[in-house]
Backbone as CSV, one residue per row, in Angstrom:
resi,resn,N_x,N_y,N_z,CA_x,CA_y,CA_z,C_x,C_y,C_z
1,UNK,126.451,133.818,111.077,126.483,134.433,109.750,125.226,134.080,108.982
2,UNK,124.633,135.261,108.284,123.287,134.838,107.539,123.270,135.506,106.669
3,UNK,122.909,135.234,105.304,123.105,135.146,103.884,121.470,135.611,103.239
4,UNK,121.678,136.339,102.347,120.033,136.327,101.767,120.231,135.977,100.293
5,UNK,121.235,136.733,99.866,121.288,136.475,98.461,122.824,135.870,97.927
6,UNK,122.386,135.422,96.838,123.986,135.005,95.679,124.059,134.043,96.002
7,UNK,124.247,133.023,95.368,124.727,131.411,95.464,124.664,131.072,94.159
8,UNK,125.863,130.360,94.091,126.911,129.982,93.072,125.721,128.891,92.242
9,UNK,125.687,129.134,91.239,124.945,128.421,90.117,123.551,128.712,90.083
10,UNK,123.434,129.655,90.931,121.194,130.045,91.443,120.991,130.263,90.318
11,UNK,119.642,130.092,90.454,118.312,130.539,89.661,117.552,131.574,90.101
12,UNK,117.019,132.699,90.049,116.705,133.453,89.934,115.883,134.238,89.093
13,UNK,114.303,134.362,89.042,113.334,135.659,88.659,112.216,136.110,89.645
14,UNK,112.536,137.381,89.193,111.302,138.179,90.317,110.763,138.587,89.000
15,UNK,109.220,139.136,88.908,108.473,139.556,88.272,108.447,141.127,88.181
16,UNK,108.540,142.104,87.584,108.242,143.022,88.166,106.974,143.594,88.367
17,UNK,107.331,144.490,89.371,106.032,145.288,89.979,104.978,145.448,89.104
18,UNK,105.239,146.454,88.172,104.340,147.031,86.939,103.471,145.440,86.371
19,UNK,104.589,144.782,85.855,103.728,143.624,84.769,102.798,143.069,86.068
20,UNK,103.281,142.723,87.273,102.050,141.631,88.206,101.119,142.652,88.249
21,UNK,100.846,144.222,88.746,100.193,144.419,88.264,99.118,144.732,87.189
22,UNK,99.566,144.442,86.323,98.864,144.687,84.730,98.430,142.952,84.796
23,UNK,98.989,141.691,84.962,98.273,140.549,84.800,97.607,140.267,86.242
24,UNK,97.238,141.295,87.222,96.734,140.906,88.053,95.133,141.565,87.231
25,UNK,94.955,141.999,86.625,93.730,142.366,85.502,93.725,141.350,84.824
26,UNK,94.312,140.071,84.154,94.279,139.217,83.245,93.115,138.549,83.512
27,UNK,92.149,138.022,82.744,90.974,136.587,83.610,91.840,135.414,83.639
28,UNK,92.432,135.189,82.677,93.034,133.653,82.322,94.450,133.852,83.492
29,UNK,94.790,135.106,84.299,96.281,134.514,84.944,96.270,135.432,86.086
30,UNK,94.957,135.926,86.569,94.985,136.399,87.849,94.821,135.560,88.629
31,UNK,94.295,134.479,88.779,93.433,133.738,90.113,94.829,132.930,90.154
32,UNK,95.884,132.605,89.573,96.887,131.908,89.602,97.983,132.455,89.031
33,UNK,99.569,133.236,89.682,99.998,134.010,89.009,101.602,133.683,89.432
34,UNK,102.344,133.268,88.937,103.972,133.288,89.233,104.674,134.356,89.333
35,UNK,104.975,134.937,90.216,105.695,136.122,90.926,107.047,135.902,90.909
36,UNK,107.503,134.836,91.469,108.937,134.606,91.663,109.071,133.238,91.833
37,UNK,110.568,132.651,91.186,111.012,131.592,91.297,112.277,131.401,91.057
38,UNK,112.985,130.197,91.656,114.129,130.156,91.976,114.906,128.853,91.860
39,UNK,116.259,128.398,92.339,116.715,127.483,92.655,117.995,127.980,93.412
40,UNK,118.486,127.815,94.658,119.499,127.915,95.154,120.193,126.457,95.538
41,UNK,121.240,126.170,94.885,122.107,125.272,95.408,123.004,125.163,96.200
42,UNK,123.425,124.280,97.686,124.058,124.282,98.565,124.016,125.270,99.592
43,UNK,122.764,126.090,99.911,122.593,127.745,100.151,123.235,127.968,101.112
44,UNK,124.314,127.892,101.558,125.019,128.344,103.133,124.362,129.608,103.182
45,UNK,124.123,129.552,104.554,123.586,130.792,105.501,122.658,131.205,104.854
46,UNK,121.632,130.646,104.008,120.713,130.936,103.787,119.551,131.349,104.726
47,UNK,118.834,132.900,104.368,117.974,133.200,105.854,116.827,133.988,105.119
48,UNK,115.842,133.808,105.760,114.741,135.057,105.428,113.863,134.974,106.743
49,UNK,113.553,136.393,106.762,112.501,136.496,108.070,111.581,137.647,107.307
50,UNK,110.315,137.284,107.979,109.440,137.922,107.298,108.477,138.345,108.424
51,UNK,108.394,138.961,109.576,107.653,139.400,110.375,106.234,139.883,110.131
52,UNK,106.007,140.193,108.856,104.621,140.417,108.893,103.845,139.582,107.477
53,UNK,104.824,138.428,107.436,104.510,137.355,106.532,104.964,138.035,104.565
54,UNK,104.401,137.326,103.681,104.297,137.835,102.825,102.670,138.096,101.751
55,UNK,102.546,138.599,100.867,101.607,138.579,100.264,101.433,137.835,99.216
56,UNK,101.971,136.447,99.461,101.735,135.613,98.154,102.069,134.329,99.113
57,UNK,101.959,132.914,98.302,102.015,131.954,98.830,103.420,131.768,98.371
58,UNK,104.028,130.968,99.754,105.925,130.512,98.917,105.891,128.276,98.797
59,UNK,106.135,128.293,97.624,106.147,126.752,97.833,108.148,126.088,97.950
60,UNK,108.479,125.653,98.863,110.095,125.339,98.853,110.188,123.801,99.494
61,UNK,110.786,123.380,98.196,110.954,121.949,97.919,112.643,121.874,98.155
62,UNK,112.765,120.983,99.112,114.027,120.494,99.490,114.885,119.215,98.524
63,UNK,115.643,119.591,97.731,116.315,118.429,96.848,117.635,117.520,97.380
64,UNK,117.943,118.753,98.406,119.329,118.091,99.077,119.736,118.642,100.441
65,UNK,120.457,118.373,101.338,121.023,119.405,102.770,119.508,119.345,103.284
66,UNK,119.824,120.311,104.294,118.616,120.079,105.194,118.479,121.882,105.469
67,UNK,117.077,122.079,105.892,117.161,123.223,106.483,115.798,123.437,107.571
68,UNK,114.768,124.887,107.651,114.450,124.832,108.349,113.157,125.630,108.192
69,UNK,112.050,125.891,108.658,111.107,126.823,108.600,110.304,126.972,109.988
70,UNK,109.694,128.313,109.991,109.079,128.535,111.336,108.182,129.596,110.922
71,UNK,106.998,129.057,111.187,105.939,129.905,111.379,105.186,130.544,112.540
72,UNK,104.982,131.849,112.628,103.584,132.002,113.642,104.890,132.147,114.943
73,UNK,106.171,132.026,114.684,106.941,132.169,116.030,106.758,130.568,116.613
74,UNK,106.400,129.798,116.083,105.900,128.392,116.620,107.538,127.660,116.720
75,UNK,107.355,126.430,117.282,108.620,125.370,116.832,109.338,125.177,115.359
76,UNK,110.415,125.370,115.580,110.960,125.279,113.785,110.790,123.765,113.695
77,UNK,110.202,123.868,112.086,110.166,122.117,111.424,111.158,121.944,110.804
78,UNK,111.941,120.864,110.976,113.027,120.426,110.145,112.498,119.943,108.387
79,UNK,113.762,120.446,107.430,112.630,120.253,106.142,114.370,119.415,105.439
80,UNK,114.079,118.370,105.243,115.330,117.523,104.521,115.432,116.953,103.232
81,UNK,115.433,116.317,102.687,115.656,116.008,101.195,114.782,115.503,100.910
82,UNK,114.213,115.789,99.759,112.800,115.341,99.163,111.248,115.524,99.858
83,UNK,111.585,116.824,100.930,110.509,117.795,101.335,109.763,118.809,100.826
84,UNK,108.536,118.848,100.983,108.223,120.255,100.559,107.545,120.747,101.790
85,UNK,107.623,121.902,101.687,106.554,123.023,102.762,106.502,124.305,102.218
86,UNK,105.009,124.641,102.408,103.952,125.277,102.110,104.162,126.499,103.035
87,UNK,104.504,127.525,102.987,104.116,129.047,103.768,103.080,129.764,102.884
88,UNK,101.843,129.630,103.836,100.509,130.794,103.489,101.306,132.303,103.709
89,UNK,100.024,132.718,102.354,100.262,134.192,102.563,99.875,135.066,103.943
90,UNK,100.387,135.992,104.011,100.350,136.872,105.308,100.685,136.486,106.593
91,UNK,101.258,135.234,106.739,101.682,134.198,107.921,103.309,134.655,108.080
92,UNK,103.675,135.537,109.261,104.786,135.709,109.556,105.462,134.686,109.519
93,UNK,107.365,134.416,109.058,107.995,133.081,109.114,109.256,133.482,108.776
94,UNK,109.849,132.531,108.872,111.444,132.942,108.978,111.941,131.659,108.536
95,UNK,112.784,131.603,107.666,113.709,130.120,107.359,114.791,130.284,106.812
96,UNK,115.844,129.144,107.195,117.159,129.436,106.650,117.735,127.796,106.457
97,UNK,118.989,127.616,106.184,119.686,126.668,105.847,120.195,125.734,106.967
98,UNK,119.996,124.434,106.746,121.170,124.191,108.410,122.174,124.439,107.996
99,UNK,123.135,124.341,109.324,124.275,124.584,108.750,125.231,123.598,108.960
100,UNK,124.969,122.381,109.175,125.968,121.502,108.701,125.674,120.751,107.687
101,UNK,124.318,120.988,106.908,124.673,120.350,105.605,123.466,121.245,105.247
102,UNK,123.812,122.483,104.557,122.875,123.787,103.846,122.438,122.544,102.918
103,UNK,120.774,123.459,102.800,119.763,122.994,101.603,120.323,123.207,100.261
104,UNK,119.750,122.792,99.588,119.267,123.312,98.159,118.448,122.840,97.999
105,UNK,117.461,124.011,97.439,115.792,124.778,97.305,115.427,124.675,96.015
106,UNK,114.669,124.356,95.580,113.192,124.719,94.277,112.403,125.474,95.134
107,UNK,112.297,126.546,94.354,111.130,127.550,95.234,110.598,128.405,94.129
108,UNK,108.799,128.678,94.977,108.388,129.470,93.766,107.159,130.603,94.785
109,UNK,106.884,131.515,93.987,105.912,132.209,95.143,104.492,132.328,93.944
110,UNK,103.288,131.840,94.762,102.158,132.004,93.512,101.063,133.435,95.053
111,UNK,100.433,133.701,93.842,99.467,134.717,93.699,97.823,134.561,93.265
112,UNK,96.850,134.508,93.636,95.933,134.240,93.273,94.702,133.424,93.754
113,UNK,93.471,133.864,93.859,92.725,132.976,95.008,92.258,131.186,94.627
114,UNK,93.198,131.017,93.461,92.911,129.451,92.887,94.134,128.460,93.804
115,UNK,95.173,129.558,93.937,95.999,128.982,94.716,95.553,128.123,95.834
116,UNK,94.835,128.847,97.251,94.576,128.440,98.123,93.323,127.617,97.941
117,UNK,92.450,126.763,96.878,92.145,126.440,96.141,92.782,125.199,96.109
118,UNK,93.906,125.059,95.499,95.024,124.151,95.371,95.390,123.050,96.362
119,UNK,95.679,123.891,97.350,96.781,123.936,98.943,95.290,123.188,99.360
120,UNK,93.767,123.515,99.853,93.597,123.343,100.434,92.808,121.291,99.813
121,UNK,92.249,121.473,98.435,91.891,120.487,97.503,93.027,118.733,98.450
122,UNK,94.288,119.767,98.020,95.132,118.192,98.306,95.944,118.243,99.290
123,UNK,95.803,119.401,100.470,96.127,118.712,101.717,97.238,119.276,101.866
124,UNK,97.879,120.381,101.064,99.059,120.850,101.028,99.753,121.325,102.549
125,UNK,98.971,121.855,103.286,99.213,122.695,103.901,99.640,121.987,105.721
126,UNK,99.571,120.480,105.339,100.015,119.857,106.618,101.768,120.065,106.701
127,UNK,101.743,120.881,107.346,103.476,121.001,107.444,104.423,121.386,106.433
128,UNK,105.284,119.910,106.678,106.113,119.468,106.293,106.211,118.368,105.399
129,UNK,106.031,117.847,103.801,105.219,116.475,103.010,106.377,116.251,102.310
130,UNK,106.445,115.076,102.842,107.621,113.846,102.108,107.561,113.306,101.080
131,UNK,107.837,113.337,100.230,108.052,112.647,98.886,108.637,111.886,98.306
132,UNK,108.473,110.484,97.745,109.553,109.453,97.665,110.738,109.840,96.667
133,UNK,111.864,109.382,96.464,112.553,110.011,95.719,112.489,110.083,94.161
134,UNK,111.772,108.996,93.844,111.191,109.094,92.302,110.502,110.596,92.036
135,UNK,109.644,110.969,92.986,109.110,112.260,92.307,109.939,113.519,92.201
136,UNK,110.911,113.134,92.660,112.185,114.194,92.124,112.440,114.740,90.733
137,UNK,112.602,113.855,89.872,112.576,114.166,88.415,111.173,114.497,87.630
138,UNK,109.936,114.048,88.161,109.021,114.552,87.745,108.597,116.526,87.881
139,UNK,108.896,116.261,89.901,109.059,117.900,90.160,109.726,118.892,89.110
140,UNK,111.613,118.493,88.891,112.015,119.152,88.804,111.852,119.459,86.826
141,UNK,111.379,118.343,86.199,110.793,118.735,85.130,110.021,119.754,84.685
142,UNK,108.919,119.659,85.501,108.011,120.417,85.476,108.184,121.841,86.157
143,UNK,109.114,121.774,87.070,109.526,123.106,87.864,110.409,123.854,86.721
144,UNK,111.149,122.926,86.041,112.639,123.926,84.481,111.287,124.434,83.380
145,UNK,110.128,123.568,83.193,109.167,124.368,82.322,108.998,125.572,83.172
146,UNK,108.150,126.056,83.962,107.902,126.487,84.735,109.046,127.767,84.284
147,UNK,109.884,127.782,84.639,111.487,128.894,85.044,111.379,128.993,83.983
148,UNK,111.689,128.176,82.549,111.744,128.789,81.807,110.934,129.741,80.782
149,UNK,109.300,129.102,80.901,108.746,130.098,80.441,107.860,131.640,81.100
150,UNK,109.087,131.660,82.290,108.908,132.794,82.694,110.149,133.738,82.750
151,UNK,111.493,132.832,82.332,112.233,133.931,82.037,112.774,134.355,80.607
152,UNK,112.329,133.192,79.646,112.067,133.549,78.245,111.217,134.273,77.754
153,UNK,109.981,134.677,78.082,108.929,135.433,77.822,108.441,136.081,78.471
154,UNK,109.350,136.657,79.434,108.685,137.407,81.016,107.256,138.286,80.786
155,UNK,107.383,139.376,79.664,106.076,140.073,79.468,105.230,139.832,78.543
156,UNK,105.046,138.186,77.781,104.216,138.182,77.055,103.126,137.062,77.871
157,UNK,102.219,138.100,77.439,100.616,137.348,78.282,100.402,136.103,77.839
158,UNK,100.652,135.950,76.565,100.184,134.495,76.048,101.167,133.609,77.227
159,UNK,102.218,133.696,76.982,103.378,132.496,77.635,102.855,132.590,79.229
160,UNK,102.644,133.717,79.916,101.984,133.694,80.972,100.491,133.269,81.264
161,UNK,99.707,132.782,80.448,98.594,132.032,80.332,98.914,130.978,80.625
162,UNK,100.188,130.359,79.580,100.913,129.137,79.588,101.288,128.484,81.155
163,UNK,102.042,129.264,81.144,102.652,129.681,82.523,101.863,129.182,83.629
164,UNK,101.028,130.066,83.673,99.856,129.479,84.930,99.410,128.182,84.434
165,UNK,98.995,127.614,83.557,98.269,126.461,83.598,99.056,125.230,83.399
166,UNK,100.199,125.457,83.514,101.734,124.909,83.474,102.004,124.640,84.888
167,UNK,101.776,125.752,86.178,101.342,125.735,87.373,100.779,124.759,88.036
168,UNK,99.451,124.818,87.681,98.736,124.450,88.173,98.900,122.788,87.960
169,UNK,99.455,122.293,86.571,99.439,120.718,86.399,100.820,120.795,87.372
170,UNK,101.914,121.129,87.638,102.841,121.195,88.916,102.020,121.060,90.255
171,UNK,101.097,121.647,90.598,100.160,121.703,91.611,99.750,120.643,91.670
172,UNK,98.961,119.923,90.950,97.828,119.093,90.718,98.776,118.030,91.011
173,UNK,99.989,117.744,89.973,101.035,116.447,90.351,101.188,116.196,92.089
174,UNK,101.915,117.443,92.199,102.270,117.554,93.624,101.231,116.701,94.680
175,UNK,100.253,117.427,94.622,98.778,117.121,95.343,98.792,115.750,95.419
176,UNK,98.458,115.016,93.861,97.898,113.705,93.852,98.830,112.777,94.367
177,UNK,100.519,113.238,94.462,101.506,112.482,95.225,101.225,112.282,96.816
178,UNK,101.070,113.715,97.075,100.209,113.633,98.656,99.669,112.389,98.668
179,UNK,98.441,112.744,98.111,97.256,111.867,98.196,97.727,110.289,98.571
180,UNK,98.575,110.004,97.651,98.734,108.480,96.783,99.565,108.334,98.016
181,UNK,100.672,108.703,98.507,101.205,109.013,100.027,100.858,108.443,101.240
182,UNK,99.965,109.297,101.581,98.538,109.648,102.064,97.684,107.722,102.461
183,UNK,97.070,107.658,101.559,96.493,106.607,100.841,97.485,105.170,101.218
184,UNK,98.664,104.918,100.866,99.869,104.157,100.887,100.059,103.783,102.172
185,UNK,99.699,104.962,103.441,100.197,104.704,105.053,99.054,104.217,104.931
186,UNK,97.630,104.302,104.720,96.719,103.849,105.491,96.423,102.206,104.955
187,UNK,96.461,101.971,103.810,97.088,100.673,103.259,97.650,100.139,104.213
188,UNK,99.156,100.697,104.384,99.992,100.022,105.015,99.673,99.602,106.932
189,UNK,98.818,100.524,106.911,98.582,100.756,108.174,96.997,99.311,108.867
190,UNK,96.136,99.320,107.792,95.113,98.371,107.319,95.521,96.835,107.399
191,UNK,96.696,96.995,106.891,97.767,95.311,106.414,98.401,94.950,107.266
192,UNK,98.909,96.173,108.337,99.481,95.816,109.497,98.498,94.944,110.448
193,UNK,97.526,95.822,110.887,96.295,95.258,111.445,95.755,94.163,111.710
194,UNK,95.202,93.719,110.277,94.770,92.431,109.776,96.303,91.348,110.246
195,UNK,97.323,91.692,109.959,97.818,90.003,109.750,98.178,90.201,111.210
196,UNK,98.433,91.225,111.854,98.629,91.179,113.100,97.305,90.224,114.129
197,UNK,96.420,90.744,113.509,94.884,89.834,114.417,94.876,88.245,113.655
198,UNK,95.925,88.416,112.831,95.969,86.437,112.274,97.151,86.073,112.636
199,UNK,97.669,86.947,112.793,98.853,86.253,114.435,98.303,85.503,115.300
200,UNK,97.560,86.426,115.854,96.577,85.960,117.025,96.025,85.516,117.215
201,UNK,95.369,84.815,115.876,94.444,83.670,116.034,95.023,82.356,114.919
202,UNK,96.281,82.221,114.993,96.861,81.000,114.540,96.449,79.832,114.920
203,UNK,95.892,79.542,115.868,95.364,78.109,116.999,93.732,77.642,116.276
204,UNK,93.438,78.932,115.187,91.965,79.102,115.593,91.763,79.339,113.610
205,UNK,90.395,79.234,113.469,90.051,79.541,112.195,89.286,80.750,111.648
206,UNK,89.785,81.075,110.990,89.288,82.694,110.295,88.496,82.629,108.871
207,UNK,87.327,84.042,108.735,86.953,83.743,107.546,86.850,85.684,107.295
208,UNK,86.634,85.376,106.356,86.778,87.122,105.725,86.303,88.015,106.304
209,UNK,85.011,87.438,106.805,84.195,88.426,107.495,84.690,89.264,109.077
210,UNK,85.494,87.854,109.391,86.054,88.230,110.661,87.227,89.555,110.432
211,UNK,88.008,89.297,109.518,88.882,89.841,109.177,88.462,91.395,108.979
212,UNK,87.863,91.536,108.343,87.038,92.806,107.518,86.322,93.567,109.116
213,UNK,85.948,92.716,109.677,85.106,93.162,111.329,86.104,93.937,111.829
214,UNK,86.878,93.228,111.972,88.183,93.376,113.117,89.093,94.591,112.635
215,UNK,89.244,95.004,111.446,89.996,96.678,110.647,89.085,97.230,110.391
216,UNK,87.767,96.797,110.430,86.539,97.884,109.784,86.256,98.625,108.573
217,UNK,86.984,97.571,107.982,86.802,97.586,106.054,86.013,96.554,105.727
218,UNK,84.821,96.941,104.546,84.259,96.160,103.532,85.377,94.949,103.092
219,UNK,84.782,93.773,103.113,85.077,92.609,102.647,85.845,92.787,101.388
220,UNK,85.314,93.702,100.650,86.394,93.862,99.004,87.452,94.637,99.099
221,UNK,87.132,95.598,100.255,88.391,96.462,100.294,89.484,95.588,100.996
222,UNK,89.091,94.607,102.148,90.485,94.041,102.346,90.733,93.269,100.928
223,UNK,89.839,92.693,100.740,90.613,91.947,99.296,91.651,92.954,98.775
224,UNK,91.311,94.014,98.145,91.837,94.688,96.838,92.929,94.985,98.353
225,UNK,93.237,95.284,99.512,94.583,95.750,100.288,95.435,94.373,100.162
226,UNK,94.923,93.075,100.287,95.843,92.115,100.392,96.567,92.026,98.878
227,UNK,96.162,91.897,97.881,96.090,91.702,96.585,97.282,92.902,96.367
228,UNK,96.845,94.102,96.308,97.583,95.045,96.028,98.813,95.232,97.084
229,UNK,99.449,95.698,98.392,100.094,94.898,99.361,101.169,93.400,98.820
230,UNK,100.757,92.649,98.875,100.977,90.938,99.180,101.108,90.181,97.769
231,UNK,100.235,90.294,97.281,99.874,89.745,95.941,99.041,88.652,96.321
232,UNK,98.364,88.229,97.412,97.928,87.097,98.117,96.187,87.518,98.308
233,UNK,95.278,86.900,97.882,94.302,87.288,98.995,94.123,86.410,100.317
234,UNK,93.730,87.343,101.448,93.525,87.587,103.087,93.391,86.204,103.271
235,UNK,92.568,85.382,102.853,92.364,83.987,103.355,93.666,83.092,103.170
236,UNK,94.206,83.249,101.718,95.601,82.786,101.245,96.337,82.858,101.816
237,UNK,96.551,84.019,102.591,97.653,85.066,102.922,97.620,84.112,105.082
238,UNK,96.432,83.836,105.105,96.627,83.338,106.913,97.028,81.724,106.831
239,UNK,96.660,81.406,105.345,96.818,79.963,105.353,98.452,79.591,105.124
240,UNK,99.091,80.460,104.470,100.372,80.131,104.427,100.907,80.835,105.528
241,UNK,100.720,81.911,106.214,100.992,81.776,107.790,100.729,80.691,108.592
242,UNK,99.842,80.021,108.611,99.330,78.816,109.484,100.489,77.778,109.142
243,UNK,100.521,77.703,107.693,102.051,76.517,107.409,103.118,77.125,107.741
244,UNK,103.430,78.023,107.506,104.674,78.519,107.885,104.895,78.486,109.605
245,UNK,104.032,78.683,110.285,104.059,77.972,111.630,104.310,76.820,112.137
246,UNK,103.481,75.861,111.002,103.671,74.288,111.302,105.173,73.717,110.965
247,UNK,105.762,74.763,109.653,106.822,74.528,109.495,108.361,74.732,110.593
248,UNK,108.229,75.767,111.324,108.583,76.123,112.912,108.396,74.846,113.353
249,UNK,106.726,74.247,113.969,106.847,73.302,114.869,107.418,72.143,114.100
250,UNK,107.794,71.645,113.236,108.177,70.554,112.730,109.605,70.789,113.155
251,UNK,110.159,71.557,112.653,111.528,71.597,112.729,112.082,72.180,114.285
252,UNK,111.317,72.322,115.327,111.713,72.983,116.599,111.487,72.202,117.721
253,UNK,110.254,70.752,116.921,109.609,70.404,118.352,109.235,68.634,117.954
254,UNK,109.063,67.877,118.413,108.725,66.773,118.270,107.297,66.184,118.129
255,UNK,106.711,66.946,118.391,105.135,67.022,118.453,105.164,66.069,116.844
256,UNK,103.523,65.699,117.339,103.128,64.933,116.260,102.442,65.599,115.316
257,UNK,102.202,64.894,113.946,101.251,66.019,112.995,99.700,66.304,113.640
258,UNK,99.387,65.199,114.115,97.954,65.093,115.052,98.146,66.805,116.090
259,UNK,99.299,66.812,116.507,99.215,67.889,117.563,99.393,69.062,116.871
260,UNK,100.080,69.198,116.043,100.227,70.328,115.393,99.059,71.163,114.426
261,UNK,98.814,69.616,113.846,97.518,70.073,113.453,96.275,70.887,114.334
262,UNK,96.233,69.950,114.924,95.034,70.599,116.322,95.661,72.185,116.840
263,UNK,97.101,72.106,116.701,97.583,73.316,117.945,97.344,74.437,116.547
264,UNK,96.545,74.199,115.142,96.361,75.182,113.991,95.079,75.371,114.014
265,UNK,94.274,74.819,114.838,92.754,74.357,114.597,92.158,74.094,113.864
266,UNK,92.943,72.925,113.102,92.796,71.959,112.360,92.543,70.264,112.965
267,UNK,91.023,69.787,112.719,90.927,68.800,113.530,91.063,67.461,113.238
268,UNK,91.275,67.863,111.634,91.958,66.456,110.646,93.549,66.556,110.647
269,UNK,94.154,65.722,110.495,95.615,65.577,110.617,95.916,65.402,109.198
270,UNK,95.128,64.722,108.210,95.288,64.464,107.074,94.627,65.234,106.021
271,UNK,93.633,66.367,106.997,93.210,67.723,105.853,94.931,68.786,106.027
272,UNK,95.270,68.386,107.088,96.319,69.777,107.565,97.148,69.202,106.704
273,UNK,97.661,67.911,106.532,98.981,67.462,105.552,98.810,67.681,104.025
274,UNK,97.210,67.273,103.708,97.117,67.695,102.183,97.540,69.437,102.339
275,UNK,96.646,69.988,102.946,97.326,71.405,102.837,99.028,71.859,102.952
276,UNK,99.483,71.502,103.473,100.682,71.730,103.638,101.577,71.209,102.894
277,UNK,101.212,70.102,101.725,101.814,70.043,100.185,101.581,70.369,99.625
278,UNK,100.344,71.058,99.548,99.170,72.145,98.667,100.765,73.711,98.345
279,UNK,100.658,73.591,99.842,101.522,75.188,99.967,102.927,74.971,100.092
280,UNK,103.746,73.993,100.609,105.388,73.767,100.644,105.286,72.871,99.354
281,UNK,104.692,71.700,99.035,105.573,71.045,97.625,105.961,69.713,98.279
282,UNK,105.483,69.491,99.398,105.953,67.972,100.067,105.272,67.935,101.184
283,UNK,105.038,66.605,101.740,104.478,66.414,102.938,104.901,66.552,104.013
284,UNK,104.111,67.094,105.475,105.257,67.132,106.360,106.233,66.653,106.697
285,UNK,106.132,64.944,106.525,106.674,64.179,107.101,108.074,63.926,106.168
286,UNK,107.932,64.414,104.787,109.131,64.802,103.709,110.084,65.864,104.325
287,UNK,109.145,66.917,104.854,109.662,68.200,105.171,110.729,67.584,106.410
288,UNK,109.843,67.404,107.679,110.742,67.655,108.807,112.045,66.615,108.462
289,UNK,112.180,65.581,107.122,113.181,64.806,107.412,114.228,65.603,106.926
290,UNK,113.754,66.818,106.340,115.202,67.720,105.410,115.697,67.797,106.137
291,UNK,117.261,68.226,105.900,118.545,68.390,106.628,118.166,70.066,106.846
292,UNK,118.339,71.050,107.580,118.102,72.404,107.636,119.512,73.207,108.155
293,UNK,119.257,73.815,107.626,120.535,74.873,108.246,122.212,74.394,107.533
């Protein structure tokens, strides 16, 4: 069973024919133009196929349920809660609802060569783009301006000036979430790296430079990743790994501080103990007598 229209509480405007053409003459609201927009909630059997694509761009943001899109005849992408995906104009595609737990959609269709402009500026156009759930209420803020001053003022040019540049800060938000996204994995991805290669050299001694060598970031940029990340900077950040190790061998092994020290590549026994009240609050030899567990 497949469904195109009606669902209980929708949103709904199409533009008509006549006015898109008359503001497709506008300067201020041709290059960027709202055609249609929507909201369907819970959409069972929701379907559209479009074989010879459409002539506008469709943007459909997933708030809840899951559903589906397919372009080009390619593999369908799964699109789930707090998704968006991007269908270019003239790109045949087809999408509908799953059906054991139908979407509900924010959707809008833009017009105009600022659009692709937009899409291409912040990266829009990779798929399928996840969004944490905070930007939910920002979207859908800006998406009820949006609806409404296009179905309160459908044919006045001024509000459609509005309108578009109302758009476009929706756009621009969207984008810079990408970005910040975007930006966030490779962070995360940078931080992995690094403490992973000070795993590896726990026995042994590290200095920034090594660190910075070894991920292939400038010396400040790991700073500002540990800092921002950790709250620690990189050198801080291996030295209380190094205790937190010694703290393991104290409590796992009988070894002496002499050995432990050395097994940190530390060749003073009594630089490694000042440090390690520096960073726990007691000396080893305080530490391993605690009762644990």
């Amino acid at each position: 069973m497949r469904k195109k229209d009606g669902f209980k509480s929708e949103k709904l405007f199409v533009l008509p024919d006549y006015m898109q053409k008359e503001f497709r003459q506008h300067e201020l609201i041709k290059e960027l133009m709202v055609t249609d927009i929507g909201y369907f909630p819970k959409a069972a059997f929701h379907y559209r196929d479009r074989p010879d694509g459409a002539d506008s761009y469709l943007f459909i943001y997933c708030s809840d349920g899951e559903g589906w899109v397919e372009l080009n005849g390619q593999n369908k992408l799964t699109v789930q809660k707090h998704m968006l995906t991007v269908i270019p104009a003239d790109v045949p595609h087809r999408y509908g609802a799953a059906d054991h737990d139908p979407w509900s959609i924010y959707w809008f269709h833009l017009t105009g060569e600022q659009v692709a402009v937009f899409i291409k500026q912040f990266e829009l156009d990779n798929s399928v783009l996840r969004f944490p759930s905070h930007f939910f209420g920002t979207f859908v803020e800006l998406f009820e301006r949006c609806y409404n001053l296009l179905t309160m003022k459908a044919y006045s040019s001024l509000h459609h000036i509005h309108l578009s540049q109302t758009m476009r800060y929706l756009l621009s938000t969207i984008g810079l979430h990408v970005i910040r996204s975007q930006q966030d994995e490779k962070r995360e991805h940078y931080l992995d790296n690094a403490i992973n290669y000070m795993h590896e050299h726990l026995d042994g001694m590290l200095q920034l430079d090594d660190i910075a060598r070894h991920i292939g970031l400038s010396k400040q940029h790991v700073i500002y990743i540990f800092k921002k990340e950790t709250g620690t900077p990189p050198i801080d950040y291996f030295i209380k790994m190094k205790i937190q190790h010694a703290c393991q061998l104290l409590d796992l092994t009988e070894w002496s501080l002499k050995e432990i020290s050395h097994s940190l590549g530390m060749k003073d026994p009594y630089y490694f103990s000042r440090l390690f009240k520096k960073v726990i609050g007691m000396s080893p030899t305080a530490y391993r007598q605690q009762q644990k567990g």
